[in-house]
N, CA, C and O atoms as a printed pandas DataFrame, in Angstrom:
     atom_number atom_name residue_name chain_id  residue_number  x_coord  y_coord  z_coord
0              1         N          UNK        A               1    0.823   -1.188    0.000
1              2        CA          UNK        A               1    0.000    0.000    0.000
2              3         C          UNK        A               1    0.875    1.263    0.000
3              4         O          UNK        A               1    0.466    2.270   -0.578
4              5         N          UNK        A               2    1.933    1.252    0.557
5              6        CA          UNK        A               2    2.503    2.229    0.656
6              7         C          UNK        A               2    3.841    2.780   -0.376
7              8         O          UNK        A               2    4.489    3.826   -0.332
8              9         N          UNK        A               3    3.937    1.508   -1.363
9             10        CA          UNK        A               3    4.806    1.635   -2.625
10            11         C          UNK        A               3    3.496    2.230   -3.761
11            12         O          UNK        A               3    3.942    2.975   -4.634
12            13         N          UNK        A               4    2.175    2.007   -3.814
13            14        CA          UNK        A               4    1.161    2.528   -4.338
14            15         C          UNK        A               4    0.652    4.318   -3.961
15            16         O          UNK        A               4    0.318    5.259   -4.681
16            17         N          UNK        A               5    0.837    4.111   -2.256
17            18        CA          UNK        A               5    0.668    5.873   -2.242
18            19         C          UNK        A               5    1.721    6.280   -2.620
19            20         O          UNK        A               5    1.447    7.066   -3.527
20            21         N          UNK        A               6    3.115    6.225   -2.453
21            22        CA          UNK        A               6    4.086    6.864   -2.964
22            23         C          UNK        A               6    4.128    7.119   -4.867
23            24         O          UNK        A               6    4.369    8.081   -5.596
24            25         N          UNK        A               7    3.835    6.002   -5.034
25            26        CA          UNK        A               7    3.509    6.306   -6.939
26            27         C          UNK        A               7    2.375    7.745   -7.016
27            28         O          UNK        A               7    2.494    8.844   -7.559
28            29         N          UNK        A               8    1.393    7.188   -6.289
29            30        CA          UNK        A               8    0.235    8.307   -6.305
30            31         C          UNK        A               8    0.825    9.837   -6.500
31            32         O          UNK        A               8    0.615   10.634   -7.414
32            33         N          UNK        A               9    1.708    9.972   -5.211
33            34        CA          UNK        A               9    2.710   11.167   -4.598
34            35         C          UNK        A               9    3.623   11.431   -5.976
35            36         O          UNK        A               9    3.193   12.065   -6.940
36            37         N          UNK        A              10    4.613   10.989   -5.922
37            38        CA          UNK        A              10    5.133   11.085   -7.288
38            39         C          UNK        A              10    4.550   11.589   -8.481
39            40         O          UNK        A              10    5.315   12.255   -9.178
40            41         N          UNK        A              11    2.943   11.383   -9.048
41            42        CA          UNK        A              11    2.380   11.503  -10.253
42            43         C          UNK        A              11    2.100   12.794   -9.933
43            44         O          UNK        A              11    2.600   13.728  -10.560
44            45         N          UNK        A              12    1.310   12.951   -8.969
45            46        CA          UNK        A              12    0.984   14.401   -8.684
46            47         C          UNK        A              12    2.321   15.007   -8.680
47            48         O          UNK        A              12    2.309   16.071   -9.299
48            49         N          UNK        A              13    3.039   14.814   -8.379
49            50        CA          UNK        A              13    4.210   16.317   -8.719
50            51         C          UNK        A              13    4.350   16.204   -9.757
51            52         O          UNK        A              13    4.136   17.353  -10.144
52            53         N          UNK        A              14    4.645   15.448  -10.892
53            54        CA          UNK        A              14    4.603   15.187  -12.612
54            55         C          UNK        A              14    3.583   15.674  -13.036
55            56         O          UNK        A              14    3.617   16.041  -14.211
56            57         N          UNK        A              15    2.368   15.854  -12.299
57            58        CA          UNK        A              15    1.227   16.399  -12.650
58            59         C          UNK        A              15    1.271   17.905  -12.671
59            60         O          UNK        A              15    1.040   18.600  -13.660
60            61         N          UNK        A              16    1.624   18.371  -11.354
61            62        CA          UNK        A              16    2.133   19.298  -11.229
62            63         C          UNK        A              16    3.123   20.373  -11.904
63            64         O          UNK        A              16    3.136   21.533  -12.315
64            65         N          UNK        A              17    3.774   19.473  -11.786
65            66        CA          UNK        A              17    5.182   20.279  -12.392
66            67         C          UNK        A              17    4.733   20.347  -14.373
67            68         O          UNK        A              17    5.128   21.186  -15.182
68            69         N          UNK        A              18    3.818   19.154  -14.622
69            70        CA          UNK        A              18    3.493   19.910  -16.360
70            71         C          UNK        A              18    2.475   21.136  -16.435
71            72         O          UNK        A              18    2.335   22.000  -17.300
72            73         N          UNK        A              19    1.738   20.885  -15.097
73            74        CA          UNK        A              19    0.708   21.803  -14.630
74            75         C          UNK        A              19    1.181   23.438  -15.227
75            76         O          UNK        A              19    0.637   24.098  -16.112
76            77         N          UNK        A              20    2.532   23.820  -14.282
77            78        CA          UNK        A              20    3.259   24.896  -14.236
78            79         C          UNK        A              20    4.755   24.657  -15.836
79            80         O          UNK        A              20    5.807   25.225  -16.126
80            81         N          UNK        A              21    4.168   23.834  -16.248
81            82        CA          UNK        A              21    5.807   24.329  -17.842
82            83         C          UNK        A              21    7.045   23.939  -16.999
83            84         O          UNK        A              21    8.191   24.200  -17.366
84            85         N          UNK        A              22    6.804   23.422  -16.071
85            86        CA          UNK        A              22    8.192   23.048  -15.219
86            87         C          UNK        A              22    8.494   21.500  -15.415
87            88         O          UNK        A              22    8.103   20.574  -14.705
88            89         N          UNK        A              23    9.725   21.421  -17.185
89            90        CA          UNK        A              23    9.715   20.186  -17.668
90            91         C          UNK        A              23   10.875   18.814  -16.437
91            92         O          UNK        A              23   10.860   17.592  -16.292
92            93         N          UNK        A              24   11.642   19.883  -15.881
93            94        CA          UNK        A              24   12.204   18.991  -15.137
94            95         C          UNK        A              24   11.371   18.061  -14.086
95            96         O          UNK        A              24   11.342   16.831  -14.119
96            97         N          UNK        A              25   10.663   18.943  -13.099
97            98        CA          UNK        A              25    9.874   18.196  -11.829
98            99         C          UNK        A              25    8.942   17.333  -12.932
99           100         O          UNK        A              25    9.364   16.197  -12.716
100          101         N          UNK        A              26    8.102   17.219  -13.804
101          102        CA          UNK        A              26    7.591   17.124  -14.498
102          103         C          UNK        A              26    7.699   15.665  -15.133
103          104         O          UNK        A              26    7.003   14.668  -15.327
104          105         N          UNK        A              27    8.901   16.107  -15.325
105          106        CA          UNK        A              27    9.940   14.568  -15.990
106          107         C          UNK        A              27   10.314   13.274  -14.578
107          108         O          UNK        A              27   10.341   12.044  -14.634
108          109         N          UNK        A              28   10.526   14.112  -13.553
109          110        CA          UNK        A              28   11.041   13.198  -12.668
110          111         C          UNK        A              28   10.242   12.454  -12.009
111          112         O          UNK        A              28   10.595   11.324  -11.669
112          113         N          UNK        A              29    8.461   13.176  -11.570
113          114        CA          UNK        A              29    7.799   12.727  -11.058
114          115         C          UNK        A              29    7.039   11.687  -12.085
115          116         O          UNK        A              29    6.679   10.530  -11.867
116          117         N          UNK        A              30    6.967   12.150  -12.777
117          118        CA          UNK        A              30    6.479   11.036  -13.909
118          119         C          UNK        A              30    7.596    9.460  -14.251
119          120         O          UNK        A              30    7.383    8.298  -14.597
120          121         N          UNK        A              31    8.559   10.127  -13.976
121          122        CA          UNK        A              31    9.381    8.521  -13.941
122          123         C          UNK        A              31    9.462    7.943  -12.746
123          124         O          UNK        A              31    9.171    6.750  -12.654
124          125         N          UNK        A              32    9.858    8.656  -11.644
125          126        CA          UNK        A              32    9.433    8.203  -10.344
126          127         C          UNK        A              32    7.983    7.381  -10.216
127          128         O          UNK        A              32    7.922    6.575   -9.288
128          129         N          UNK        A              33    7.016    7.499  -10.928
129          130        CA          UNK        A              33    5.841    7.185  -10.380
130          131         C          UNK        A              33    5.770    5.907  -11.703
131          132         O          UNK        A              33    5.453    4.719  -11.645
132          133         N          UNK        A              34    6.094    6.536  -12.534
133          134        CA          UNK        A              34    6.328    4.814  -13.298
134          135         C          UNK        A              34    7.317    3.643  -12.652
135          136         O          UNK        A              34    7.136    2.455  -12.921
136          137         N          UNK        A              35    7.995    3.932  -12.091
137          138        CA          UNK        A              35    9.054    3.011  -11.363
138          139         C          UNK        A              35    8.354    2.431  -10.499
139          140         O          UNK        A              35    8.298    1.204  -10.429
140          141         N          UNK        A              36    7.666    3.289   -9.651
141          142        CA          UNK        A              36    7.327    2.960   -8.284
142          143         C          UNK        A              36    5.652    1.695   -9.012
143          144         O          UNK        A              36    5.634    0.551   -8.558
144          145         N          UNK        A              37    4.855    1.979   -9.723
145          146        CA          UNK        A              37    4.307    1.455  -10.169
146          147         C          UNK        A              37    4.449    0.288  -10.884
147          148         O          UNK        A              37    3.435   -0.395  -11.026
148          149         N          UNK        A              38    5.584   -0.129  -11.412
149          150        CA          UNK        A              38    6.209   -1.081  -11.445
150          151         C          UNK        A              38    6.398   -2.250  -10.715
151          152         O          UNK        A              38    6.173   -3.439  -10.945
152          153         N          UNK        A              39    6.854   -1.642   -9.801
153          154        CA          UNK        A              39    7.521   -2.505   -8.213
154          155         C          UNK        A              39    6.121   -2.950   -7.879
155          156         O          UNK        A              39    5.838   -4.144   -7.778
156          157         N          UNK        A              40    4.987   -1.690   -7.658
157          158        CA          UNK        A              40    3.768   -2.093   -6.975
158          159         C          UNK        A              40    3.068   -3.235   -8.195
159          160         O          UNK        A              40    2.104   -3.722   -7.603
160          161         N          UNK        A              41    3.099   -3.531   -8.868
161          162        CA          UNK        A              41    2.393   -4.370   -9.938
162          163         C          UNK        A              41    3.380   -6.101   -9.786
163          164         O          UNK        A              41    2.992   -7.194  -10.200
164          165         N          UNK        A              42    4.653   -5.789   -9.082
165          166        CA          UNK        A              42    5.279   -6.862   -8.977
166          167         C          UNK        A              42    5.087   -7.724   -7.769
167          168         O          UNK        A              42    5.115   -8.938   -7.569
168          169         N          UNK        A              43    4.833   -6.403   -6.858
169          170        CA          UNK        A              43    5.072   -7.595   -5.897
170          171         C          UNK        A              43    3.171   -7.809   -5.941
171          172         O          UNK        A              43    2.550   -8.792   -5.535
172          173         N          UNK        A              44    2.787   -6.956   -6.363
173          174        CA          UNK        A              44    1.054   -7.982   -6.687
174          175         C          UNK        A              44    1.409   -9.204   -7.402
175          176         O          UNK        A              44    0.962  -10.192   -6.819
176          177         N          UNK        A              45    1.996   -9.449   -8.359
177          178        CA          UNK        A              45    2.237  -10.535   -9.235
178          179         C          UNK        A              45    3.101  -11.793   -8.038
179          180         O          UNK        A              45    3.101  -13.006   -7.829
180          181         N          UNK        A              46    3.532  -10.970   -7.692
181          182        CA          UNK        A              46    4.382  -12.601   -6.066
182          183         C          UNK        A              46    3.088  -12.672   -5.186
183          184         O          UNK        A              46    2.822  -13.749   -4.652
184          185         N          UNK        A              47    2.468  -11.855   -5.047
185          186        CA          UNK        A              47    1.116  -12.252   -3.852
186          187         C          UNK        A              47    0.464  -13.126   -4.581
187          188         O          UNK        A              47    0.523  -14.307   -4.237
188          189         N          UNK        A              48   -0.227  -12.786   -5.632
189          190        CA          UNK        A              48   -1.330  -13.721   -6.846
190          191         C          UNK        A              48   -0.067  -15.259   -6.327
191          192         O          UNK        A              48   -0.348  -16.205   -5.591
192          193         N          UNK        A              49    1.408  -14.954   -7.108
193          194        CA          UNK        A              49    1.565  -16.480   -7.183
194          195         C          UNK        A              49    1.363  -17.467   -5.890
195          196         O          UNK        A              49    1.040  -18.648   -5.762
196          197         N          UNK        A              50    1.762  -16.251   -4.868
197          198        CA          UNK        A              50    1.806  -17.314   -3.289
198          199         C          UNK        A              50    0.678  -17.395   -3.129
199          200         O          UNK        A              50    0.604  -18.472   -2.537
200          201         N          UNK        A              51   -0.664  -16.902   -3.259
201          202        CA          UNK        A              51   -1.790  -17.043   -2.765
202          203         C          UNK        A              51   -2.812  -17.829   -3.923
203          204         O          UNK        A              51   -4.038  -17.745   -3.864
204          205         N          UNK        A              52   -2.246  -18.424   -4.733
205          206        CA          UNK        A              52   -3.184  -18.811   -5.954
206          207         C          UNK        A              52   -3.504  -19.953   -5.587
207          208         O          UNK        A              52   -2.591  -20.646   -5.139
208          209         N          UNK        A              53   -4.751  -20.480   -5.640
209          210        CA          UNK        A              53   -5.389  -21.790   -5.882
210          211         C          UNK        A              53   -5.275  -23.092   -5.946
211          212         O          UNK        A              53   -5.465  -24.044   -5.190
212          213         N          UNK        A              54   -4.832  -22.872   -7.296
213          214        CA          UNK        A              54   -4.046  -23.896   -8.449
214          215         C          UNK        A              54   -2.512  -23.934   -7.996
215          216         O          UNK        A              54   -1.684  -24.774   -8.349
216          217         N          UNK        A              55   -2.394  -23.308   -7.501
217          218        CA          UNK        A              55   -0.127  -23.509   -7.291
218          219         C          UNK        A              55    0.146  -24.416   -6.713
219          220         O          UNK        A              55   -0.516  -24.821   -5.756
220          221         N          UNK        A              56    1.339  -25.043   -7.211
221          222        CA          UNK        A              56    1.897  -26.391   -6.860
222          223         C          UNK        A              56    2.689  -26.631   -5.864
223          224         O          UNK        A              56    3.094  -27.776   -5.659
């Protein structure tokens, strides 16, 4: 949850920062929040496998 609010955090300043023509903050928060979104989509993908059904 808290690798997900931090993406959240991140977008909004990318949000922000295109908000205001400010390409740097802009750029960073937007990659920051893709990264972090990343990670959060991974370790969903290790929960699904440890918690699945069907797993061997």
């Amino acid at each position: 949850m808290a690798v997900d609010a931090a993406a959240t955090g991140a977008g909004l300043v990318g949000l922000l920062g295109a908000w205001h023509r400010r390409p740097v903050p802009a750029a960073v928060g937007s990659g920051v929040a893709m990264l972090l979104l990343l990670g959060y989509w991974e370790l969903m993908a290790r929960y699904y496998e440890m918690h699945w059904p069907g797993r061997k």
